[in-house]
N, C-alpha and C positions, 0 to 999 in steps of 0.2 A: 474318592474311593475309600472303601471303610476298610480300615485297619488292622480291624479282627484275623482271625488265620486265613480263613476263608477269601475273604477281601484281597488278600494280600495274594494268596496263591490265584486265583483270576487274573491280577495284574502282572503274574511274573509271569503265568501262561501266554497271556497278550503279548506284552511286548518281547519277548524271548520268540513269539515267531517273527514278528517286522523285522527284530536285530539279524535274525540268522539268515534272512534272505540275502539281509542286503552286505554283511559284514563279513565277510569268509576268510577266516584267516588259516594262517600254517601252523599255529601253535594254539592252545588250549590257553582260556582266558584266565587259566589263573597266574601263567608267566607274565601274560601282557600287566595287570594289575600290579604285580610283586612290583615290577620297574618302576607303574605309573606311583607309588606311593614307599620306591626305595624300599621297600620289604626285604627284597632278597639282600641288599648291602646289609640290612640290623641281622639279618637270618647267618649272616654270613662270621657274624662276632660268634655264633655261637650257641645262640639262646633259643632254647625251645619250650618255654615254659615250667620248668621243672618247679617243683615245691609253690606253686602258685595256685592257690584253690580258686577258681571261675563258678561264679553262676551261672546258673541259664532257667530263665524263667517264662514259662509261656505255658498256654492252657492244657496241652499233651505233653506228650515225651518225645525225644525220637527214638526210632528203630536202635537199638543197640546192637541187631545184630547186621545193620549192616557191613559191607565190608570196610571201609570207611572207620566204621566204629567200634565193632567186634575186638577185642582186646583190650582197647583204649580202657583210662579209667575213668568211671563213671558211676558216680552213684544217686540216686531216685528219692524221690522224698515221702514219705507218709506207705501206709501201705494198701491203701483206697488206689485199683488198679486205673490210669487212664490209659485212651487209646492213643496207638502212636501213627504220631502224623506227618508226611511228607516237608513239609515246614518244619518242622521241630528238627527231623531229620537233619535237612538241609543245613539250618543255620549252627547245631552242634557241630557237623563235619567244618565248618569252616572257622570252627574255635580250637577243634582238637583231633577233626581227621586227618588219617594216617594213608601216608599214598599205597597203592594198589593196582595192579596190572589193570584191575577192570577201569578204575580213574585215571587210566595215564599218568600225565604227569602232576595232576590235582596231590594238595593235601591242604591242612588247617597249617593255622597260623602259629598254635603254638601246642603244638603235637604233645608233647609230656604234661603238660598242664594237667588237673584233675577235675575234671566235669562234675560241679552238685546242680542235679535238674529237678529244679520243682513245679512239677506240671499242677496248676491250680484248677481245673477245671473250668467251673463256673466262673464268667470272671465277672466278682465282686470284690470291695475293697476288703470285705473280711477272710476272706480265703486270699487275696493277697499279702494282705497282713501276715497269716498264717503262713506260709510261705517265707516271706521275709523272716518273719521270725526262727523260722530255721535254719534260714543261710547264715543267720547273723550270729547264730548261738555253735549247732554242731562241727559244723566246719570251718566258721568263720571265712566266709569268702570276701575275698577285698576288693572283685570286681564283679559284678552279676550284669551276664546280658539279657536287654528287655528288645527283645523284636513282636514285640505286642502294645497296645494301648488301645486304650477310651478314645474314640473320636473325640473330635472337638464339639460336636452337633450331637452327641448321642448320652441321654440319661441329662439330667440337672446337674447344674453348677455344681453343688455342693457334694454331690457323688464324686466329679470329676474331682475338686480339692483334697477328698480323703485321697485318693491315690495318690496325689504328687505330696502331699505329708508325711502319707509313708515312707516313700523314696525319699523326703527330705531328711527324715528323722533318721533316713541306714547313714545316711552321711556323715551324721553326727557321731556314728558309731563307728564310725570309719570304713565304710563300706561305700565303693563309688558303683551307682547305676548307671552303664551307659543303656541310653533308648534311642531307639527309632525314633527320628521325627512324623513318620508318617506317610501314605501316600495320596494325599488329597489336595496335591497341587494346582489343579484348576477348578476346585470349587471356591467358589464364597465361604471366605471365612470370616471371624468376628469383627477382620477388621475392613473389609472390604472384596473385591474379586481376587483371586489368588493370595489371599494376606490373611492372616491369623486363625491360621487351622493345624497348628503342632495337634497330634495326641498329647494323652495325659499316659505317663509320668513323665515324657519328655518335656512338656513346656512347665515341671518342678522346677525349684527356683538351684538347686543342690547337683542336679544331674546334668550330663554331658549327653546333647542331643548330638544326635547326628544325622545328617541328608544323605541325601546319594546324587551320585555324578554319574554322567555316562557322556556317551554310546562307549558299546563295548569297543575294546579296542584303542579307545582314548582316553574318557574317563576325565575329559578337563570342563566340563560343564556342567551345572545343576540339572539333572533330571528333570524334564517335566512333571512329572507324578510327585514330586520331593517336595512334603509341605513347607511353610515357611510361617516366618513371627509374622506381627502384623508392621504396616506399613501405609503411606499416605504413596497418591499417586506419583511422588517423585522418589518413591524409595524409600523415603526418611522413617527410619523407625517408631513407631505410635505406640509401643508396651515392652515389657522386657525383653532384652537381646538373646532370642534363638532364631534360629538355629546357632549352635558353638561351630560345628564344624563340617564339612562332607568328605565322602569316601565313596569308592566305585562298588554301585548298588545294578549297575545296568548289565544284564547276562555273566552273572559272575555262576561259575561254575561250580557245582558242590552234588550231595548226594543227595538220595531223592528216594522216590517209591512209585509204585507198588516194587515189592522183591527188595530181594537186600543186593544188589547189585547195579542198582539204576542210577545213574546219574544227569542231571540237566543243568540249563543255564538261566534261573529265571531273574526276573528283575525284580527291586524295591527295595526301600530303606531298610525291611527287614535283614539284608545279606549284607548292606553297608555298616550296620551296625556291630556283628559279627569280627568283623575282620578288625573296627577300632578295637573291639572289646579284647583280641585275641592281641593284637600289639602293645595294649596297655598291660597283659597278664608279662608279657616279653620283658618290658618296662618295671615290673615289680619283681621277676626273676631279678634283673641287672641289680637294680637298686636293692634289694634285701642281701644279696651277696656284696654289695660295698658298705653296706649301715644307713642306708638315705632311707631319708623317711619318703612313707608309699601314701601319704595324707591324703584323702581324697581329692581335696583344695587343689593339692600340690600335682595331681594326676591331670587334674581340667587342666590348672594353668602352663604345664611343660606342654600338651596334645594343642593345645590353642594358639601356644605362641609358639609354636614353630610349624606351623600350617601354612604350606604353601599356597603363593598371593596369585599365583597366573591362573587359579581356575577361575571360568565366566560364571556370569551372572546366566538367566533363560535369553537374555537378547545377546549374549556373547561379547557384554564388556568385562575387561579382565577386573578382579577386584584390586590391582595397584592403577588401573586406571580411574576405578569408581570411588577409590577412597584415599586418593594419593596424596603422598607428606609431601604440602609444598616447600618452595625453593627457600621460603622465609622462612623456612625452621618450624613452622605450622604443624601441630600432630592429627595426623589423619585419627580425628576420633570415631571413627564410627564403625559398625561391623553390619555386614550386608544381613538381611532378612532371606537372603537366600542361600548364601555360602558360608555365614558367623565370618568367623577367622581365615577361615581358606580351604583346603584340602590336605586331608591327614601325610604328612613326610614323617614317615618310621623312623627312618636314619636322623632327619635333622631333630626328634624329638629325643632318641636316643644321642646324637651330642650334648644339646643340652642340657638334659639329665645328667649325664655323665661329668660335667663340665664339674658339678658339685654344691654346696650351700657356702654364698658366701652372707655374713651377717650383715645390720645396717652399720653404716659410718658411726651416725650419731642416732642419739633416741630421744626423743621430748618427751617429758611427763610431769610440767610444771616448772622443772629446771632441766636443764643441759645435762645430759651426761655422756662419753662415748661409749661408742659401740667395738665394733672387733675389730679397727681396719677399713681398709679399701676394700673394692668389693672387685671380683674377677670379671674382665668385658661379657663373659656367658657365664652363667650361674642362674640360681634359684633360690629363697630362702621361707620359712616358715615361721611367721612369728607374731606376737600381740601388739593388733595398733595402739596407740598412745594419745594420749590425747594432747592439746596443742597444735604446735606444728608438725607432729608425723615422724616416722621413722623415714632416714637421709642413707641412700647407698649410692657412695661415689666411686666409679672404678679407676682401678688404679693404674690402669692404661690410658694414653693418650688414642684415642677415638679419630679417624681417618673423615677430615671434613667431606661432610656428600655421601657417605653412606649413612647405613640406617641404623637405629636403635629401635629393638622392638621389644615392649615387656608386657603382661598380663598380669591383674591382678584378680586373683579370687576368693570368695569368701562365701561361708554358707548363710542362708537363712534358717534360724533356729527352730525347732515344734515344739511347744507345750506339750509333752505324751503323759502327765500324773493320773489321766485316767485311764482306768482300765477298760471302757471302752471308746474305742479310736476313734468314733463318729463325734466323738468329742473334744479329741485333739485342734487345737488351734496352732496357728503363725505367731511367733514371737514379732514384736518389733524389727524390722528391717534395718541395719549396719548400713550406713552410709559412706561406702568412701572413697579416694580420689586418688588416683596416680598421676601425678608429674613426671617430668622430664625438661632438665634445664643445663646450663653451661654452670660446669664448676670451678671457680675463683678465688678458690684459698681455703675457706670455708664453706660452712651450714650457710651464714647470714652474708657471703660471696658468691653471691647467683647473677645469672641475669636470663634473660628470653626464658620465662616461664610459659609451658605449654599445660595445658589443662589436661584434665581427666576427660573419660571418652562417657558421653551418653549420660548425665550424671543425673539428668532429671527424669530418666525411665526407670530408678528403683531396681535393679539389676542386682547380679552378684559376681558379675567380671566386668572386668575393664581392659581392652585393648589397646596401644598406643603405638603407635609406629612413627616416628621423627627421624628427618630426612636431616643431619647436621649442621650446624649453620658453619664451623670451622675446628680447626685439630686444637683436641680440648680433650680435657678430663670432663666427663657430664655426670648429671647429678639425679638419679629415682627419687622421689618422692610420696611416700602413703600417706595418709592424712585423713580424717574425719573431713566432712563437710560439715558446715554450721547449722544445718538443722537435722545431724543424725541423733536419731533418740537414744543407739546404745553404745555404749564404748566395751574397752576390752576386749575387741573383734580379735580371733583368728585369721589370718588369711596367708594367701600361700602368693609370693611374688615370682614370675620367672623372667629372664631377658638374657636377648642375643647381642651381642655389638658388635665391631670388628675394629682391632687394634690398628695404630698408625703400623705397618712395614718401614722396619730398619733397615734391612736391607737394602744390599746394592740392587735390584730389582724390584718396580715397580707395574707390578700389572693389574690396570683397569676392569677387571671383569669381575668385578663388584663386589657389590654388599650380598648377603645372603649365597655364596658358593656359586656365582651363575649363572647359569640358566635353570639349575637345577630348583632354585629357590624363589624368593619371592617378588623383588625388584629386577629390572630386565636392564635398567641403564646406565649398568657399568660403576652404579656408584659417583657420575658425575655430576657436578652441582650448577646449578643456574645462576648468571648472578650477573649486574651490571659493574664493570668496573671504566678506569680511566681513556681506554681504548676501546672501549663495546659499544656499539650506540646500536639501539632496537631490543631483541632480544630473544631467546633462542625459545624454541619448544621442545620439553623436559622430556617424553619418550618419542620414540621413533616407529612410527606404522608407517611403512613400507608399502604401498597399494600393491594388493595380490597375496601380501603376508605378515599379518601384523608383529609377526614377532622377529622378524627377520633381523631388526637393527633395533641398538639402544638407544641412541639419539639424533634430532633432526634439527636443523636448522631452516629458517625460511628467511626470504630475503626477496627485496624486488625496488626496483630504481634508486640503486647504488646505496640502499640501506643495507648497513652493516649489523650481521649480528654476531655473537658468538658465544663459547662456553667452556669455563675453565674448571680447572682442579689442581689442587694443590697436591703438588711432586715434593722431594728431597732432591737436592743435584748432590751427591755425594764426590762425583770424579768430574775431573775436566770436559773429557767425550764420551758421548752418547746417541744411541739410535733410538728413533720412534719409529714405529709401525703401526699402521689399521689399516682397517677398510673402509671401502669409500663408494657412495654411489650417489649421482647425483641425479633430480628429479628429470632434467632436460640436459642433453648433453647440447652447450654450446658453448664462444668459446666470449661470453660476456658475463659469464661465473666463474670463481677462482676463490679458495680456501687458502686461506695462509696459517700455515703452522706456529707458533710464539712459545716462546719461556718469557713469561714477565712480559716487557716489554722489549723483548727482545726478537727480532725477527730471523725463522730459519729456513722458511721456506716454503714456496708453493704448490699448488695441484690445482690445475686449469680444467675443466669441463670441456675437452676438445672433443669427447667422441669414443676417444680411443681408450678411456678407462673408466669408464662408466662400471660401476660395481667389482672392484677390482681392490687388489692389496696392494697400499702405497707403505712407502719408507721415507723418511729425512735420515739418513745416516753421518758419521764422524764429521756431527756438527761439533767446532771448538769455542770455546771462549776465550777472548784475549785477555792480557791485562786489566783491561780497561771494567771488561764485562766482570772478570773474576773481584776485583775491587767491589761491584756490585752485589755481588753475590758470593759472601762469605761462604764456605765448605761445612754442611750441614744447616743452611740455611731453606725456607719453605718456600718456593715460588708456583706461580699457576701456571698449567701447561694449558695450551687455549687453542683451538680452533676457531677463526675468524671468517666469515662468509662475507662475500661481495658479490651480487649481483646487479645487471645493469636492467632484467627483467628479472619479474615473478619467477624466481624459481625456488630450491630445494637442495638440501644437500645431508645425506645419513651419513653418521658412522657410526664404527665398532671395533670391536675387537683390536683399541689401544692397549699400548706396548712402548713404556719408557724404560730404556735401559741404558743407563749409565755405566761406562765402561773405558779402558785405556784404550788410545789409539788403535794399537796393534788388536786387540779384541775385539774390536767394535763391528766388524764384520765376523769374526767367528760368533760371536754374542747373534747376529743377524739372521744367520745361518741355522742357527738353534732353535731361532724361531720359528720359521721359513717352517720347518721339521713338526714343530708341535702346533702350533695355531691353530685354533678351530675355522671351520670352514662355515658357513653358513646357505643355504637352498635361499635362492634368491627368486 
């Protein structure tokens, strides 16, 4: 489907009738979306975009007097009048429209922000250009949205290249474009059926594309229509890594036309676009009011790496199952052609940001010298690769074995712009370089389990990494030139999330990444064979009927044992466990036995009678004997052990170690009992 305004308005018409038949909700689709991508929580700090100048670039203008828009600030480019167009409308009110009786409960993302819209007309790359040239100059915008583009099929290569030069060269200026990926998801693209059909300037090497997700209502799957990179029939990426990210593009409500009071629900990457463009302006409110730098780099890499991992692919597998960090400390290198990094989390982009710039350890540049310190478990930083071994950032928290470390690294591709005309403009040499992820041991030259950089030989300008941890450790980032990058001297912008060991007398499994809210679903628990395991467990838990229902599964069949540990603190003598528990077959020749170490506390038999149900081990003690073994702030594995005598099955979830005095150990229980999440079985 072609791209253009026209194109786009078809397809929002299309599918905005099939969604409204069949999706009928109680509330207007822009509350449902606020939740699906945590809006309302960052909305909630406080920030409405104030002192942040937004582009908005597309062929018309929209309506200003809608009601929507009427007041808002807005101002126009050039004084050659275009027409305003329902599209242009539409996608302005969801960057900066103002709610109103006729909207309900609709408004924009980031309502004070300042609208510069420069409708170009014709669209060519020099009336682009022209345009750009004025965002970059009178206003200086530091984020312009493009819900427009160059098909992939449409005009010659070399037409298409000006466009994403241009957009690369704003970058260099410090100006971030986010675009439209496009809606041309089930055609033939360059790189095969549904593969390599980005518009241009979206598939620029500089810019943050973006997909859309839907159905409305949900919003956790890739649209149909939602173009993507290219890719070989297994997935595997075949050309640079786009799409970066998606966001809910499927009947998102906004203003519209004819009359200055209309409002609709259409679909496409156009409207998914909008809403990242309007949370990133949110983002550079925050950051300009603390002194963080708004670097463009540094805009892709916090929006990327804190992208929620549970949206699906078009066949509905989640991307922490399509790209998942194994048990061995393996970095899930890759990033889907359909979803980039995942689905835009307002809130979790805004922690991270927030969290602040911490510097590298150490810095190579022919000899050793250090850097500022340890680096914070979540932080960002902005700085020049090195040549050598690469800038070292160790944090200087100890890291909770079995959860995740997720960092992104990004960098621009440069433009020759010395002519004065742009059809002349060339690509600089392409920056090669590579993010690690390893255990930290003392030192730079105290490493061990090196995990490689992600995608290194598609020529790219990010890098994704997600590593599942092999044990409770300091661990160590690493940026680094690859040995055949032609330029050094790179800028780039690093971000990453971690999650510290808990000191605390409480210890609760419900994982890495906040949740359910986030990106891993299993609690943070590790796989792993040790002295009492024989077989071996499987790492997520899909529950037939509902895949997301549990974090971990165990399977087992003629008296093979399997099971699956994690490393606790026993702080006090007594303590209770709690989860839930559901087993595939209820009979009574399957039985889970609970363990510290090698210590045995207790069973849950498959009789029938608690099948998907909340179990406890409570004021279990240690004697002499056991406390000898286990000194006071020592780290043992709390394990769940499966025995079946047939094929069967066994989920659980929602673990709960809590270490506590006798007398407490049932008030501690009781506490629980009270907050525990529940889970639809």
């Amino acid at each position: 489907m072609n791209m253009s305004r026209s194109g786009a308005v078809v397809l929002c018409a299309g599918i905005a009738l099939s969604i409204g038949a069949s999706n009928a909700r109680a509330v207007d689709a822009l509350e449902a979306y606020l939740n699906s991508i945590r809006l309302n929580e960052l909305l909630a700090k406080g920030l409405d975009g104030t002192g942040v100048n937004v582009g908005h670039m597309e062929f018309d203008r929209p309506n200003a007097s809608h009601v929507a828009l009427a007041g808002q600030d807005i101002t126009f480019w050039g004084s050659t009048p275009v027409a305003t167009h329902p599209h242009e409308t539409g996608v302005a009110s969801l960057i900066i429209g103002k709610r109103t009786v006729e909207g309900g409960n609709f408004q924009g993302v980031a309502t004070k922000a300042s609208l510069w819209m420069s409708g170009m007309g014709t669209q060519t790359p020099a009336n682009y250009k022209a345009a750009m040239d004025w965002q970059l100059t009178a206003p200086k915008t530091t984020v312009v949205n493009n819900s427009w583009g160059q098909d992939w099929n449409v005009g010659t290569e070399a037409v298409r290249d000006r466009f994403r030069r241009i957009a690369d060269r704003a970058a260099m200026l410090g100006q971030l474009n986010v675009c439209a990926a496009g809606n041309e998801g089930q055609q033939a693209g360059t790189g095969g059926n549904k593969t390599g059909n980005l518009t241009n300037p979206a598939n620029a090497y500089n810019t943050l594309s973006v997909g859309a997700v839907g159905p409305a209502g949900n919003w956790n799957r890739v649209a149909d229509f939602s173009s993507v990179s290219a890719a070989d029939n297994d997935g595997n990426p075949t050309a640079r890594l786009k799409v970066d990210i998606v966001a809910p593009g499927v009947g998102i409500k906004q203003a519209s036309g004819p009359g200055n009071a209309a409002f609709a629900s259409p679909s496409g990457t156009s409207f998914a676009t909008p809403i990242t463009t309007g949370v990133i302006a949110l983002l550079q409110q925050h950051g300009m009011a603390k002194g963080f730098s708004i670097d463009p780099r540094l805009m892709r890499a916090i929006v990327m790496n804190s992208a929620n991992k549970t949206v699906e692919n078009r066949a509905g597998v989640r991307w922490d199952q399509q790209f998942a960090a194994q048990a061995n400390g393996v970095t899930a290198l890759r990033m889907s052609n359909e979803t980039g990094t995942g689905k835009l989390d307002a809130m979790e982009a805004y922690t991270q940001y927030d969290a602040g710039r911490s510097r590298a350890y150490t810095k190579f540049n022919g000899s050793n010298f250090p850097g500022s310190g340890f680096a914070k478990s979540t932080g960002w930083d902005v700085d020049v690769a090195t040549n050598g071994a690469g800038n070292v950032y160790v944090t200087e928290d100890v890291l909770r074995k079995g959860t995740y470390l997720t960092a992104t690294l990004t960098w621009n591709r440069d433009v020759d712009s010395t002519d004065a005309d742009e059809a002349n403009w060339t690509y600089k040499d392409l920056a090669q370089l590579d993010l690690g992820v390893r255990q930290y041991l003392g030192g730079p030259g105290g490493t061990t389990s090196t995990f490689g950089g992600n995608d290194a030989a598609l020529n790219g300008t990010s890098q994704h990494n997600v590593t599942k941890l092999l044990a409770r450790n300091q661990y160590t980032m690493f940026v680094a030139y690859r040995d055949t990058s032609p330029v050094s001297g790179t800028t780039y912008a690093l971000a990453w999330r971690a999650y510290a060991m808990n000191d605390h007398s409480v210890e609760a499994f419900n994982g890495g990444f906040d949740g359910d809210r986030g990106a891993y679903r299993d609690n943070g628990w590790f796989k792993e064979t040790n002295a009492i395991t024989y077989g071996q467990a499987v790492r997520e838990a899909w529950m037939p009927g509902n895949a997301d229902n549990w974090a971990m599964r165990m399977v087992s069949g003629l008296g093979i044992q399997g099971g699956i540990a994690q490393e606790v603190v026993r702080p006090l003598t007594f303590f209770v466990v709690t989860f839930d528990i559901a087993f595939g077959a209820a009979n009574f020749l399957s039985r889970v036995d609970v363990m510290l170490g090698n210590l045995f506390m207790g069973s849950v038999f498959a009789d029938g009678t608690n099948t998907q149900s909340f179990q406890f081990i409570s004021n279990f003690a240690l004697d002499a004997t056991q406390l000898a073994g286990l000194a006071p702030g020592s780290f043992v594995d709390l394990s769940f052990k499966f025995t079946s005598l047939d094929a069967n099955s066994v989920f659980i979830d929602n673990v709960q170690y809590v270490p506590s005095a006798p007398a407490f150990a049932l008030l501690g229980l009781g506490g629980l009992i009270a907050v525990r999440r529940r889970r639809a079985c």
